[in-house]
Every structure is written in structure tokens, then in C-alpha cells.
C-alpha positions as CSV (number, residue, x, y, z in Angstrom):
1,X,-80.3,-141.2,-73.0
2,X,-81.4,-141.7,-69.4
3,X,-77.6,-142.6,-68.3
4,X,-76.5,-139.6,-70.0
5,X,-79.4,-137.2,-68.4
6,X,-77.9,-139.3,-64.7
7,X,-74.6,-138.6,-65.3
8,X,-74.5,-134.7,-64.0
9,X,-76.3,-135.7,-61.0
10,X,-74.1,-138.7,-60.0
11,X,-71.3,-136.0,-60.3
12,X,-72.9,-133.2,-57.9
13,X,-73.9,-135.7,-55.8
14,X,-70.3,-136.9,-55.5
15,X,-68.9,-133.6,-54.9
16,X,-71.3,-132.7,-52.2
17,X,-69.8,-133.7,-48.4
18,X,-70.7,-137.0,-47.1
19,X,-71.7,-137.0,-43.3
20,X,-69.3,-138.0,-41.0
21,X,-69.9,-140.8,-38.7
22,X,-68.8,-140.1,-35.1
23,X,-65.5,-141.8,-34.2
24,X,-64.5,-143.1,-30.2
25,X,-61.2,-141.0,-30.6
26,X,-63.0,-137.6,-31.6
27,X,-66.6,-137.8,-30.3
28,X,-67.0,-141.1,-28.1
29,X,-64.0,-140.7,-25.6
30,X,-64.7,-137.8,-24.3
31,X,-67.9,-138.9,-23.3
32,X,-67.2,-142.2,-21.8
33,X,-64.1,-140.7,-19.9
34,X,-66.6,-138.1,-18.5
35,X,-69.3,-139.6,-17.1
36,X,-68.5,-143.6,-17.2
37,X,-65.0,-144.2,-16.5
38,X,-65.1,-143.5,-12.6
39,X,-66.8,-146.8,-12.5
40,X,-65.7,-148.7,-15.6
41,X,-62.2,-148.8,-15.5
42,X,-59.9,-152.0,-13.9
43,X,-60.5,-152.9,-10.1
44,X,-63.7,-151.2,-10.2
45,X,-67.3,-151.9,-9.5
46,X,-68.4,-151.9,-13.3
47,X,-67.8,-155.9,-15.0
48,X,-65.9,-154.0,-17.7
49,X,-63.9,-151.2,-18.9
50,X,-64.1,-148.5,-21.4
51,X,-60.9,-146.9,-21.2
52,X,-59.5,-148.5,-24.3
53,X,-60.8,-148.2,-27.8
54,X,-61.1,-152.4,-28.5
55,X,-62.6,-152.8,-24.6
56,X,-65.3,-149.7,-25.5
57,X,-65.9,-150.9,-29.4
58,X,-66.9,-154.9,-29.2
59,X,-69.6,-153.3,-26.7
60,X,-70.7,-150.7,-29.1
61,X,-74.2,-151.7,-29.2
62,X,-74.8,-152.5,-25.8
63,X,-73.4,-149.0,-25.0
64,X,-76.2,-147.6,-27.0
65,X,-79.2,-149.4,-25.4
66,X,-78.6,-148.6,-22.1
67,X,-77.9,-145.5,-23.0
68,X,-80.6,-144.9,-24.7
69,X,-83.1,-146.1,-22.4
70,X,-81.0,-144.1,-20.0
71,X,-79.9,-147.1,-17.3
72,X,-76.2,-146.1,-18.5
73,X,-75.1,-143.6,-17.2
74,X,-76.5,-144.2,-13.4
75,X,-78.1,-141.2,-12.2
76,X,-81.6,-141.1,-11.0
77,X,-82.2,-137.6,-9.7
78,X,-85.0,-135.6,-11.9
79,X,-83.2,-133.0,-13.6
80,X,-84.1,-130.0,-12.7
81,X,-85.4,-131.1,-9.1
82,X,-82.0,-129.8,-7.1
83,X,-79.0,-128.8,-9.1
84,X,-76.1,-131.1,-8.1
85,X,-72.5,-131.3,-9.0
86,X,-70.9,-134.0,-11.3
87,X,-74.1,-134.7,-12.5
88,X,-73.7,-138.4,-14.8
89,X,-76.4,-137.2,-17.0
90,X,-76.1,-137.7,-21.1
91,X,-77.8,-134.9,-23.4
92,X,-79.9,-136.1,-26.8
93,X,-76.6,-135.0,-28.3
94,X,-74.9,-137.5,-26.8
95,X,-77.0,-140.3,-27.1
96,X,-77.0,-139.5,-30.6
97,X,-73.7,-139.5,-31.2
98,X,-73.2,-143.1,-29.6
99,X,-75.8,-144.5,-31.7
100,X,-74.7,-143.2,-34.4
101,X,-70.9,-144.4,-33.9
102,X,-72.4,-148.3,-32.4
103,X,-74.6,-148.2,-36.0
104,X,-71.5,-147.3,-38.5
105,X,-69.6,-150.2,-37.0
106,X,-67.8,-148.2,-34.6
107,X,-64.9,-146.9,-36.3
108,X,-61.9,-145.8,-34.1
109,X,-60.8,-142.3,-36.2
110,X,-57.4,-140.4,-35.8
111,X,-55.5,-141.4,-33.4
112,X,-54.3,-137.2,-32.7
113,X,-58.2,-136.3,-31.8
114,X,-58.6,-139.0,-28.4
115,X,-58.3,-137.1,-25.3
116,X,-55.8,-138.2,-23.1
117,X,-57.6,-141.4,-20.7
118,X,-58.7,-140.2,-16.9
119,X,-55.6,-140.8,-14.1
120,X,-56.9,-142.3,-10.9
121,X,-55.3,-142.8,-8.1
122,X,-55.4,-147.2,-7.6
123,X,-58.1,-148.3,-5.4
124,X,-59.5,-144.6,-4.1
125,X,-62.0,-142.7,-6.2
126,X,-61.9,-139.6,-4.1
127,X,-57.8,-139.3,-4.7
128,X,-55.0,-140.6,-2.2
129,X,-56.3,-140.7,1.6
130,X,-54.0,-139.6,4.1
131,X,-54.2,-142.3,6.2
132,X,-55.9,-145.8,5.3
133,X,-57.3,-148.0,8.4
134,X,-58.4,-151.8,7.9
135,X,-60.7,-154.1,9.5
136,X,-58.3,-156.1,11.7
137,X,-59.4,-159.3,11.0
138,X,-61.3,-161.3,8.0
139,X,-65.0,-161.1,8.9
140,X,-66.7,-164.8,7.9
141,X,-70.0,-164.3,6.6
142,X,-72.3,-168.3,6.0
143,X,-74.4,-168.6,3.0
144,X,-77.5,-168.1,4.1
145,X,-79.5,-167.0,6.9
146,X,-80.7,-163.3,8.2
147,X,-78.0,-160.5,7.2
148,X,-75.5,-159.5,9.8
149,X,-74.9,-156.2,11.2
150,X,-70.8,-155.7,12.9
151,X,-69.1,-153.3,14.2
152,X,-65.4,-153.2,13.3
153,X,-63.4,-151.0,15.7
154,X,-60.4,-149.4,13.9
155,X,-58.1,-147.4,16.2
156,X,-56.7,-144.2,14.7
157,X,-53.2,-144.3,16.2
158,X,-53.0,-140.4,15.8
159,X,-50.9,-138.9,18.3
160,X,-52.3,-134.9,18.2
161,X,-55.4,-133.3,17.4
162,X,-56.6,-133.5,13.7
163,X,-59.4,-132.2,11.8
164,X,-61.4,-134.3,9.6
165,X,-62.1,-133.8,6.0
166,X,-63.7,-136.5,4.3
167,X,-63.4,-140.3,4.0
168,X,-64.3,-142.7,1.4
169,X,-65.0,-146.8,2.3
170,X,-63.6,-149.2,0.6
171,X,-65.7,-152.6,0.7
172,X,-63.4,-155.6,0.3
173,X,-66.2,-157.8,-1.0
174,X,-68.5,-156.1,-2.5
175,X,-71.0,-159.0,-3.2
176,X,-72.3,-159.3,0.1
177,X,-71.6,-155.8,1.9
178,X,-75.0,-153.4,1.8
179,X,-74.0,-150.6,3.0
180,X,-71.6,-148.8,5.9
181,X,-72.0,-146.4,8.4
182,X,-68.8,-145.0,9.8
183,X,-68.8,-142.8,13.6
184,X,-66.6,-141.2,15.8
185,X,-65.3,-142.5,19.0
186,X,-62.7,-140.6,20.9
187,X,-63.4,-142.4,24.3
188,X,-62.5,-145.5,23.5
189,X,-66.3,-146.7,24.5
190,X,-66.7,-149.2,21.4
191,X,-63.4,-151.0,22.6
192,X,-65.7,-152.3,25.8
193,X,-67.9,-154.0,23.8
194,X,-65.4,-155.7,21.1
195,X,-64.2,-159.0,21.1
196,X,-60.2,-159.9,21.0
197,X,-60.5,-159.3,17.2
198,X,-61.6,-155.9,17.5
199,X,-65.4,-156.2,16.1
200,X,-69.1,-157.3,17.9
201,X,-72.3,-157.3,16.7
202,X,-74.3,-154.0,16.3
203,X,-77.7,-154.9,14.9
204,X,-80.0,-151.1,14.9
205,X,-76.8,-149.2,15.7
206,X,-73.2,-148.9,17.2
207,X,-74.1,-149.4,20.8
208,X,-72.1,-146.8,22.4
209,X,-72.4,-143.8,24.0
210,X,-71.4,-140.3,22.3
211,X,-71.5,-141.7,18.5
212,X,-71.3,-139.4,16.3
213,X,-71.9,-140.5,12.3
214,X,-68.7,-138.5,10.1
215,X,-70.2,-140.8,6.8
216,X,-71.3,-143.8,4.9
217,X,-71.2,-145.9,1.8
218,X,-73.7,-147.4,-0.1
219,X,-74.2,-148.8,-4.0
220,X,-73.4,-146.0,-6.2
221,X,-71.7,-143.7,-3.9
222,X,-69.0,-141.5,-4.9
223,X,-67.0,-140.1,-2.7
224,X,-66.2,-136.1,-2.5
225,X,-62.6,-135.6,-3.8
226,X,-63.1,-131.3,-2.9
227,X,-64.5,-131.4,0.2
228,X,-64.5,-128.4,2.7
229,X,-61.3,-129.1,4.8
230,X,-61.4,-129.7,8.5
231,X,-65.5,-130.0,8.8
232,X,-64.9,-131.5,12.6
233,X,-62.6,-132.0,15.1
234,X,-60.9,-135.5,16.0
235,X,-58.9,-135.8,19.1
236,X,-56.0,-137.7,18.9
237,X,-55.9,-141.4,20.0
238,X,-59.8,-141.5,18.5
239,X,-60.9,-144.6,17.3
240,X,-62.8,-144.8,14.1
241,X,-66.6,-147.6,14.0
242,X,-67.4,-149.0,11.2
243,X,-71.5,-150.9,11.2
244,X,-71.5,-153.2,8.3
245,X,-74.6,-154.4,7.0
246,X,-73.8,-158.1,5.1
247,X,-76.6,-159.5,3.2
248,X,-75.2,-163.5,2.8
249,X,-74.7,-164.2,-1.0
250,X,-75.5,-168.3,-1.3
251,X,-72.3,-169.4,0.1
252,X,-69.7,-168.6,2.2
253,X,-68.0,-164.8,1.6
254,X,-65.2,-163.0,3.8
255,X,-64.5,-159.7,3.4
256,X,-62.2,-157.2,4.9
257,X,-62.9,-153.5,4.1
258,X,-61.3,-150.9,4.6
259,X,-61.8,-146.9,5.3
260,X,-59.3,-143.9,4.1
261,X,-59.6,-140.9,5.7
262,X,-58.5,-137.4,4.9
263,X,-56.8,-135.0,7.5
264,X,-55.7,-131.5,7.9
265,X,-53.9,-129.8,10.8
266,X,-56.2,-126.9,10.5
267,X,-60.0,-126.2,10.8
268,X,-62.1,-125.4,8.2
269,X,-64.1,-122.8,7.9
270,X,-67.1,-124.6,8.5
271,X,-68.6,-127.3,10.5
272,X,-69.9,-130.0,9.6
273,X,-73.4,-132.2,10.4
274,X,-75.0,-135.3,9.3
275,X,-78.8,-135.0,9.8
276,X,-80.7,-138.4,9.3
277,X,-84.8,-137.7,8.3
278,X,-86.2,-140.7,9.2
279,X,-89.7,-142.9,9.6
280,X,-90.0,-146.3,11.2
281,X,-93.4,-146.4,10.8
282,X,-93.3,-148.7,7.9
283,X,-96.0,-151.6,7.1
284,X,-96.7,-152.6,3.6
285,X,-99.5,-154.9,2.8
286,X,-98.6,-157.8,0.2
287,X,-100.3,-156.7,-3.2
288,X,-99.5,-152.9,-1.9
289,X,-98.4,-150.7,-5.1
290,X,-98.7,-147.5,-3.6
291,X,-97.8,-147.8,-0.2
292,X,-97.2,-144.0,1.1
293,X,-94.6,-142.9,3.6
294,X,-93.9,-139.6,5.0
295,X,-91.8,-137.7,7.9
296,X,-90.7,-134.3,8.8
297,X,-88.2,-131.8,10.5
298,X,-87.6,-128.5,11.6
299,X,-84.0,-126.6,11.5
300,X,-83.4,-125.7,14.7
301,X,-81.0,-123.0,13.2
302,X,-79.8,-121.3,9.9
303,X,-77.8,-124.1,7.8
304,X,-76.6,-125.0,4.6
305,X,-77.6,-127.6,2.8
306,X,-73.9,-129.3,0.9
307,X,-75.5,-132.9,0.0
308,X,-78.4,-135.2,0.5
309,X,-78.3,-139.1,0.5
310,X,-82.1,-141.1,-0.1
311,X,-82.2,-144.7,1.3
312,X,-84.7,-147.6,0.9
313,X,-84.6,-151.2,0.3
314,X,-86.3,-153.7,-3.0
315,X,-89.8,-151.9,-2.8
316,X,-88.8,-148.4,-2.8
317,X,-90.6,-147.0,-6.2
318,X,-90.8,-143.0,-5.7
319,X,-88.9,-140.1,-3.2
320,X,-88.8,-136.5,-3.5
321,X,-87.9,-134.8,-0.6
322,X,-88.8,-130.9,-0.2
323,X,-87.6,-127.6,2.1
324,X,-90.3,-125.2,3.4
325,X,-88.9,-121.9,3.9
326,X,-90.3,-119.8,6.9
327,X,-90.8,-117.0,4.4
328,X,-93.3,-119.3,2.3
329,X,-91.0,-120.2,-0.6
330,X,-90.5,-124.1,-1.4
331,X,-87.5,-125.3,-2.6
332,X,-87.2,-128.8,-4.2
333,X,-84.0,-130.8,-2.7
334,X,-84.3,-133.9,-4.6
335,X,-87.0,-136.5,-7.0
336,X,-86.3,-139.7,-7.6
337,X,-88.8,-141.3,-9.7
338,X,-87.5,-144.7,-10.0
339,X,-85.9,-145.8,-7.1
340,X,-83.3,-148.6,-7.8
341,X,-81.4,-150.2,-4.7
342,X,-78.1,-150.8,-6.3
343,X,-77.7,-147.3,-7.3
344,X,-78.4,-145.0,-4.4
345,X,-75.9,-142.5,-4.1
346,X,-75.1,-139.5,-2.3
347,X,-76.0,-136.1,-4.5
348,X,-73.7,-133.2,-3.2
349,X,-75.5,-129.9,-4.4
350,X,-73.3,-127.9,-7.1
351,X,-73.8,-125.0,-4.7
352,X,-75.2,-125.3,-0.9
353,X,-78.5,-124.2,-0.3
354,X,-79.5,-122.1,2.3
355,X,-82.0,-122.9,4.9
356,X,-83.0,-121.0,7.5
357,X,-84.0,-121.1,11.0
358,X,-87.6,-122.7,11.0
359,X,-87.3,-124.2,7.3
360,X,-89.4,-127.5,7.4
361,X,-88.4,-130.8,5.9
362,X,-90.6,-132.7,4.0
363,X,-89.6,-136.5,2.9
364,X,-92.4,-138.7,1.0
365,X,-91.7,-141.9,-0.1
366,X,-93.3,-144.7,-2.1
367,X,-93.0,-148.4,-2.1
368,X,-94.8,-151.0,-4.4
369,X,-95.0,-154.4,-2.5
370,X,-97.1,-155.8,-5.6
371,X,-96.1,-158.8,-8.2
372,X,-95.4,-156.1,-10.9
373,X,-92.6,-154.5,-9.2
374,X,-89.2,-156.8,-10.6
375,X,-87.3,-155.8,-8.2
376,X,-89.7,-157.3,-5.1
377,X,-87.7,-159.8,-3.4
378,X,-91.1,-162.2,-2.7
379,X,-93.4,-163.7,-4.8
380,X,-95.9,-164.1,-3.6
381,X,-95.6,-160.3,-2.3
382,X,-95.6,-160.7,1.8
383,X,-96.1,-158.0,4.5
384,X,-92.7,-155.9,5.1
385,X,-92.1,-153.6,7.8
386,X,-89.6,-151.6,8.8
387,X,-86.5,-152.9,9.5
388,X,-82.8,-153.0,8.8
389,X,-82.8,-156.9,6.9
390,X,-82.3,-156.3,3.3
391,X,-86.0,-157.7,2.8
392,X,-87.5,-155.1,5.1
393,X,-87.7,-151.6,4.0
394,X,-86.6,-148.0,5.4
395,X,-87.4,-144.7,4.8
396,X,-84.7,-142.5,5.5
397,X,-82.5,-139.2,4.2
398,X,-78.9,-137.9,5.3
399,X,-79.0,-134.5,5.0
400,X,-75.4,-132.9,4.9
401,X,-75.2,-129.8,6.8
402,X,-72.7,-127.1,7.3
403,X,-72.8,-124.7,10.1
404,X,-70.0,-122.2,12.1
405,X,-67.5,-124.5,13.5
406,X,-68.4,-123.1,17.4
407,X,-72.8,-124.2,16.8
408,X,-72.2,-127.9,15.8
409,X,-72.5,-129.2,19.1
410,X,-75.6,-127.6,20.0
411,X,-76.9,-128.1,16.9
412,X,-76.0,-131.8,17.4
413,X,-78.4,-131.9,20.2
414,X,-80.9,-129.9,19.0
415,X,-81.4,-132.6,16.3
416,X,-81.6,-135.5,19.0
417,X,-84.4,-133.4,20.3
418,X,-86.2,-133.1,16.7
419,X,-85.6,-136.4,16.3
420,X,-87.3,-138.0,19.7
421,X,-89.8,-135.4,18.9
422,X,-90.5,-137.4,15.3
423,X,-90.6,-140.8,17.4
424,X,-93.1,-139.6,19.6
425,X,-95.4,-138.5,16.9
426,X,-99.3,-139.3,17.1
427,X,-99.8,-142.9,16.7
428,X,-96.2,-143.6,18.4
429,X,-96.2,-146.5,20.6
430,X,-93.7,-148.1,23.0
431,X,-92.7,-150.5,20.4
432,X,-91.7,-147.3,17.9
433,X,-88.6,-146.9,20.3
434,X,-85.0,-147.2,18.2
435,X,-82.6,-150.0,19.5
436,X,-79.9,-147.1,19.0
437,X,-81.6,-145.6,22.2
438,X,-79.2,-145.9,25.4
439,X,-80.7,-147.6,28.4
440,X,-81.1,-144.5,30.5
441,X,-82.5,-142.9,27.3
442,X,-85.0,-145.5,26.9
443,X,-86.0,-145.6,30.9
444,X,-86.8,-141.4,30.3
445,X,-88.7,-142.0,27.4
446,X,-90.8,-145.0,28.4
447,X,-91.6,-142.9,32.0
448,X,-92.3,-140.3,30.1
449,X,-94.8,-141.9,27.6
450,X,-96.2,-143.8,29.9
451,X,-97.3,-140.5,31.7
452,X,-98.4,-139.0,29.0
453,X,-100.8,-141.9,27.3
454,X,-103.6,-140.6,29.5
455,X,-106.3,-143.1,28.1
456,X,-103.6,-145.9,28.9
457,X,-104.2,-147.6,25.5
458,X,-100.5,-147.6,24.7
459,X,-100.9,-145.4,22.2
460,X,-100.5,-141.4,21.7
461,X,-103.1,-140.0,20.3
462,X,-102.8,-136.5,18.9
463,X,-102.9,-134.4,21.8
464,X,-101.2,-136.9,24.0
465,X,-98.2,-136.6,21.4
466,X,-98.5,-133.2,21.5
467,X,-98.4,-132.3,25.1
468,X,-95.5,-135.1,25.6
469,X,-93.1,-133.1,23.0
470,X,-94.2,-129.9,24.4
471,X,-92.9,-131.0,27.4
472,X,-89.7,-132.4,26.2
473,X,-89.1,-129.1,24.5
474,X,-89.4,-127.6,27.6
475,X,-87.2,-129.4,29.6
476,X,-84.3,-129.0,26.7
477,X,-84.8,-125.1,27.1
């Protein structure tokens, strides 16, 4: 009796829809092609790629942990806290979906539903460079010891003017290259201090007069494949620097990198500016883990804002950086709440934000130098300072600016000005002066503190400071 009374139900039940689990071709595709294959394709950064159904499915459950706790994909700008482009962020949807896919065994579906797989262009994330310069020679880098700071000069060979419009580094080994600064050098001045194979070391900055920073690399960058066109200027013959920060890996490493740069005949309709927000003032205690660091800056002008790139070392735990308006009104430029050194890219705003005359720059930063943090490179925790070794810390921004073509070169030095201005801050002392300073520059400055430290305790106090950068403001009228 009780099979018979079961039977009608075992039939609607059988006639009702089953649930679908997700498949990679219909639901799981699109998702890794979106926001995971930049990285995770061959010849890339990532151990492994998911451009294939078999590479993406024996990895099914791994895919869903990390993406679940959110560690896949990398992006560690608060939502919410700027509104950037391209940003690698998954929705609960997603997640879901992934999950649900790793936890029915990861079936592959119909073959018509995948998407067709991302095209890149080999070796260049931003697309095909115009022209592609290399480190002349193999750079040898020992085991061990302090990291290593070169300068790799990389002439141009461009016979007319150009305008510049965006580059993208290329590190040729990536296990022991930290990060790269690349500047401009259109008098040839880094070629006087370069040795037969074209490179000398640069520890604290390129050593030469008139170096202007055009861009960078660091883990986790992207580069910019829609760029403005023709941001700056770059007279023909002009010589390209790239500083390379090596951290030694254990054993002997050689790398040669190289840099791709793209050119138009034309210039843009804007100008373009790094501005670096920066405090040396850095001295954590061992056991430390909230260790507070803060710095500031005034536009000297009306800019926008196109992109903003946060930079610490192991201990970095917290940064949000913050715009003042002159009007009153605060606008949040960026929150990272936990800072990871291998993934610190650069965030390029979905649309550029406006910052007036006057706006103030705040940048607060927080480091934990205590045995809890997993990523502390000492145990015991020791003191750290600032400094540009991999286990000393910074606390620094790049701010990408754009501005009318005809104001960047005032606006250049107006910046040097805010940013001597920062150095000479209360509590600034002779030691506080950047090794990137030239030798006259440093002469000026140290006449001028000296001058100005009234009480002669080598030290400014508050008003010293202020009467100090008072006067250097009135000398750059």
C-alpha cells in the first residue's frame, strides 16, 4: 500500500526540472577568461594556465578556495573606495557558480556555449609595443648578500621627435627583480656615469641630472593597453634609464629585461605627470603592530587624477590614501586593507578625477613589525627603517596626473618644490636628505637648514620648518 500511495509522487517528482550544474564551457569560461587569464595563460607570471578546459578542471577545487576566500582573483582595492577600471573583482554570483561547477565534478558542457579563448599578443600584456629596447648586457646577480640597485642605459636610436604614450617592462627573471623605475634622458647625462656595458650602480636613484620618471613596474602591474596618446614629448636620439631593484634569490640569477615602448608622431591632448607622495620618516620598533605613517601634498594647480600606484615592503598591513577638496568635499582615492607585497599594482581610475588648485593629499599607512604578521621577513621581529632593501620599508604613492600639454613643465617644478617642502617638515633633520638630491641641491639645502635650525640642535622644530619653507616658497616665486 505505501509503494502504491509513493508511486504518484516518484512520478511528479521526476517530471519536475532538475537544477543544472554550471559547466566551464557555459558559465566558467567566461569568467576565468575575464578576470584570470591576463595572468594565467603560457609564458606568464601565474604557475598555470586556465585557458583550456582539462588545464582549468583538474584545478577545480583549488579554483574555488581561493576564490572563495577571495586571494584569486588579485585585487586589493576596497570596493567602493575609488572606482577603477578593469577591476579583477568576482561577485557572490560568481563565486557561486565556481563552487558549484568544482562540487558537481566539473563537467565540461556543450562544446557550442564556450566563448571564444582571449588573443594576446606573445610576451606584451598591453598589445604590441612599437619599439622594444633591451638591457645590453646579462646583468649577474650572487646569491646572497644586500639587494642591488642598476641602472641600465638603453639608447632610443630615434632619429626625429616622438611623443610618448605608454610603456610596459618586461622583467627577464622575474624571481629576483623587485621592481623598475624607468626615466627620461634626452642629454645623454646617464651615458657619463655607465660602464662599457652600458649599466652602473644607482642605489636611492638614477644619479643624473634632469630625470624625469615616464613609469614603472612592480608585482601585479598591468600595463595600460588605452592610454591617452602622446602624454610627453621625447626628443629624438633620447636615451631611455631603467633602476632595477634585484633582491638575490639563494643562488646565482641573471636576468636581462627588457622595456617596449609605445610612440605616436602626434601630441596628445594632454600632458602627462608622475607625482611620487612620499615619507622617509620610517622607524618601526620590533613587536610594533600598528606602526603609523603619514605624509601630505598640495596641487600646485588644477589636475586630473588618471591612476594611482601604493608601494610598501613585508610589513605594510593597511593604506588608504584621501583628496581634500578646497571647497570642503573629501573624495576617497584608494583603501587597501590588506597590503600584500607581491600584488601591488597600479589602479588606473575608470574615469579621471578632478582635483583642483589647492586640493590636499592625504596618504596614511600602517605596518605591523610584530611575530603575527606571516609575511615579516624576521623572527624575531627587528627595528626597520626606511630604506630601499627589500627588508626595509617605504611609504610612498605615484599619483598619475594629466594636465595641458604647455603646464607640465612648471608643474614639474612646482612638485620639486612641494616635495623639498615635505622633507623639510618639523622634525626633519640633515640625515632626512634623499640620495636622489644633486650635489648643488644638497649644498642649498644643507646652507639653508643650517640657517634656519636657530636653536642649533640639528633639528627643525615647528616654526624653524615653517619659516625655512616659507622662505623657499619665496625664492621659487
Amino acid at each position: 500500500m505505501k509503494i502504491l500511495l509513493m508511486f504518484p509522487v516518484l512520478l511528479v517528482a521526476a517530471a519536475l526540472p532538475m537544477a543544472q550544474a554550471p559547466t566551464f564551457n557555459k558559465d566558467i569560461a567566461p569568467i576565468l577568461y575575464q578576470n584570470c587569464a591576463i595572468c594565467h595563460r603560457p609564458g606568464e607570471v601565474a604557475p598555470f594556465s586556465l585557458l583550456t578546459y582539462s588545464d582549468s578542471a583538474k584545478r577545480a577545487k583549488l579554483i574555488s578556495t581561493v576564490t572563495e576566500k577571495r586571494y584569486m582573483p588579485p585585487w586589493k582595492a576596497e570596493h567602493g573606495y575609488g572606482d577603477f577600471e578593469n577591476e579583477r573583482r568576482l561577485t557572490d554570483a560568481q563565486i557561486g557558480l565556481i563552487r558549484a561547477w568544482a562540487d558537481a565534478g566539473a563537467p565540461e558542457g556543450d562544446a557550442r556555449d564556450k566563448p571564444q579563448a582571449p588573443v594576446f599578443i606573445d610576451g606584451w600584456l598591453g598589445g604590441k609595443p612599437d619599439k622594444v629596447l633591451t638591457m645590453p648586457t646579462k646583468y649577474s646577480l650572487a646569491a646572497d648578500g644586500p639587494d642591488q640597485f642598476e641602472c641600465f642605459v638603453l639608447p632610443s636610436d630615434i632619429d626625429h621627435d616622438v611623443y610618448f604614450s605608454g610603456l610596459e617592462f618586461r622583467p627577464g627573471n622575474r624571481r629576483v627583480v623587485h621592481h623598475a623605475l624607468v626615466f627620461l634622458d634626452p642629454n645623454h647625462a646617464a651615458r657619463q656615469l655607465a660602464s662599457p656595458d652600458g649599466s652602473y650602480p644607482c642605489f636611492g636613484g638614477p644619479k643624473f641630472q634632469g630625470a624625469a620618471l615616464i613609469g614603472g613596474w612592480a608585482p601585479g602591474s598591468v600595463p595600460d593597453a588605452n592610454a591617452e596618446p602622446g602624454t610627453r614629448p621625447i626628443p629624438r636620439g633620447s636615451d631611455l634609464v631603467i633602476q632595477i631593484h634585484y633582491h638575490p634569490s639563494g643562488k646565482p640569477e641573471m636576468d636581462q629585461s627588457s622595456l617596449g615602448i609605445r610612440l605616436t608622431d602626434h601630441p596628445g591632448k594632454q600632458g602627462r605627470m608622475a607625482v611620487i607622495l612620499v615619507n622617509r620618516r620610517i622607524d618601526i620598533p620590533p613587536n610594533d603592530a600598528h606602526y603609523v605613517v603619514k605624509a601630505s601634498l598640495e596641487m600646485p594647480r588644477d589636475v586630473e587624477l588618471t591612476g594611482i600606484t601604493p608601494h610598501a615592503h613585508y610589513l605594510g598591513k593597511e593604506m588608504k590614501i584621501t583628496a581634500h577638496l578646497p571647497n570642503g568635499t573629501e573624495k576617497p582615492l584608494i583603501w587597501i586593507k590588506d597590503w600584500d607585497f607581491n600584488w601591488q599594482g597600479s589602479y588606473r581610475y575608470a574615469k579621471p578625477v578632478s582635483l583642483p588648485k589647492g586640493t590636499r593629499v592625504d596618504l596614511e599607512y600602517t605596518y605591523d613589525n610584530s611575530e603575527a604578521n606571516p609575511r615579516n621577513p624576521a623572527h624575531p621581529p627587528v627595528r626597520v627603517r626606511w630604506g630601499e632593501q627589500t627588508t626595509n620599508e617605504m611609504a610612498l604613492a605615484f599619483l598619475t596626473v594629466n594636465l595641458p600639454p604647455s603646464e607640465v613643465a612648471a608643474f614639474q617644478q612646482e612638485m620639486q618644490g612641494e616635495y623639498l617642502d615635505a622633507i623639510l617638515g618639523p622634525g626633519a633633520t640633515l640625515a632626512d636628505f634623499p640620495p636622489e638630491l644633486t650635489d648643488l641641491q644638497r649644498q642649498n639645502l644643507r646652507l639653508a637648514f643650517n640657517l634656519f635650525d636657530t636653536n642649533g640642535d640639528g633639528k627643525l622644530d615647528a616654526s624653524e620648518s615653517a619659516a625655512l619653507i616659507r622662505f623657499l616658497r619665496s625664492r621659487r616665486q
